[in-house]
C-alpha positions as CSV (number, residue, x, y, z in Angstrom):
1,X,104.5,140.2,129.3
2,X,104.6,141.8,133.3
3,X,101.7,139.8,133.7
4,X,102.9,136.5,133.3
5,X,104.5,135.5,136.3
6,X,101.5,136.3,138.3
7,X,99.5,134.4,135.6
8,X,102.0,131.1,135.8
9,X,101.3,131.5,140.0
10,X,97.5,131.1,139.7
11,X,98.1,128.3,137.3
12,X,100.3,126.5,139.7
13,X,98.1,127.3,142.4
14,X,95.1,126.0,140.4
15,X,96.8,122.6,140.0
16,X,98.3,122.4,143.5
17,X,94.2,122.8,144.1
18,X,92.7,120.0,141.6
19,X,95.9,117.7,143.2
20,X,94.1,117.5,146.8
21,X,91.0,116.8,145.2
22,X,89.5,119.2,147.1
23,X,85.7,117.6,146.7
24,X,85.9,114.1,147.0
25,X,84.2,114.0,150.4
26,X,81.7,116.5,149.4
27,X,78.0,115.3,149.8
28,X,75.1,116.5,149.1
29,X,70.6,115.7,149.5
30,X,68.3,115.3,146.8
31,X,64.7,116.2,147.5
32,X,62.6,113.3,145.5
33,X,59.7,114.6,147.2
34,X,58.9,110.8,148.9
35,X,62.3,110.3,149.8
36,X,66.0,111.6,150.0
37,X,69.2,110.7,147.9
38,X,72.5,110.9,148.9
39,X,74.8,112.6,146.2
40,X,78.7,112.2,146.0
41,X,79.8,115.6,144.6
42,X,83.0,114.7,144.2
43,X,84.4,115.9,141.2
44,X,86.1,119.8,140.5
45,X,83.8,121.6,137.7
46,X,86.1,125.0,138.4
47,X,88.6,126.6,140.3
48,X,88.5,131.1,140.1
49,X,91.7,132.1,141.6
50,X,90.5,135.8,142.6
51,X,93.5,136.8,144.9
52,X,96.6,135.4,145.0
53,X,99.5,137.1,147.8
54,X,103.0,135.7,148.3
55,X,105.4,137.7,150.9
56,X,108.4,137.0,151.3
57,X,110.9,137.2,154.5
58,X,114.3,136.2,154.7
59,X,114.1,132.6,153.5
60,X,110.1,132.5,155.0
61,X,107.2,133.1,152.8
62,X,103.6,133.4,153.5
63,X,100.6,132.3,150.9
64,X,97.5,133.2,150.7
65,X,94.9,132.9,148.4
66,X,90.6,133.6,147.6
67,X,88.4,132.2,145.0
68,X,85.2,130.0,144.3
69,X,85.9,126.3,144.0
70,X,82.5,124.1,141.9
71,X,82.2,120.4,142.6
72,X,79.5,118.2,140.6
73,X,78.6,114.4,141.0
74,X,80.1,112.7,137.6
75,X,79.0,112.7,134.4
76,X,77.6,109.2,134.5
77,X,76.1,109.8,137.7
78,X,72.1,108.5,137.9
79,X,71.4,112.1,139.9
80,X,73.4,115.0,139.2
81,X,74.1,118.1,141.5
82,X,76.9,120.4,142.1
83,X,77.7,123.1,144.5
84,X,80.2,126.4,144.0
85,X,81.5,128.6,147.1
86,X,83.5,131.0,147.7
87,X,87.1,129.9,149.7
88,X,90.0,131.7,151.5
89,X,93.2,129.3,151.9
90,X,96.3,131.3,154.1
């Protein structure tokens, strides 16, 4: 079980993610060929938690954190897209 703290972390860390809603302004441009549409890909399809560092000083700590965040448009959406990058948070 000495990996379950550091499991728990990510987890926490994954939620503290979805709770900003991270992709809600995300847009993105659909080639129709005649004409452009705007996409809202605003919804998470995955958070990856790759690194995850905590130090601690005294009663300061410092977080920081590296993984690949998805966003899609919504299920129901007419168009769909998504888009997944990498991200470093400190």
């Amino acid at each position: 079980m000495a990996g379950a703290p550091g499991a728990q972390a990510t987890n926490l860390l994954e939620q503290a993610i979805t709770q900003t809603q991270p992709c809600r302004s995300l847009k993105g441009k659909l080639d129709l060929g005649l004409t452009k549409v705007d996409l809202g890909i605003d919804n998470i399809d995955g958070i990856e938690v790759e690194t995850l560092r905590i130090a601690v000083d005294g009663d300061a700590a410092e977080v920081s954190a590296r993984g690949t965040l998805a966003c899609k448009t919504s299920d129901n959406a007419t168009f769909k897209g998504g888009s997944k990058r990498p991200w470093r948070r400190t």
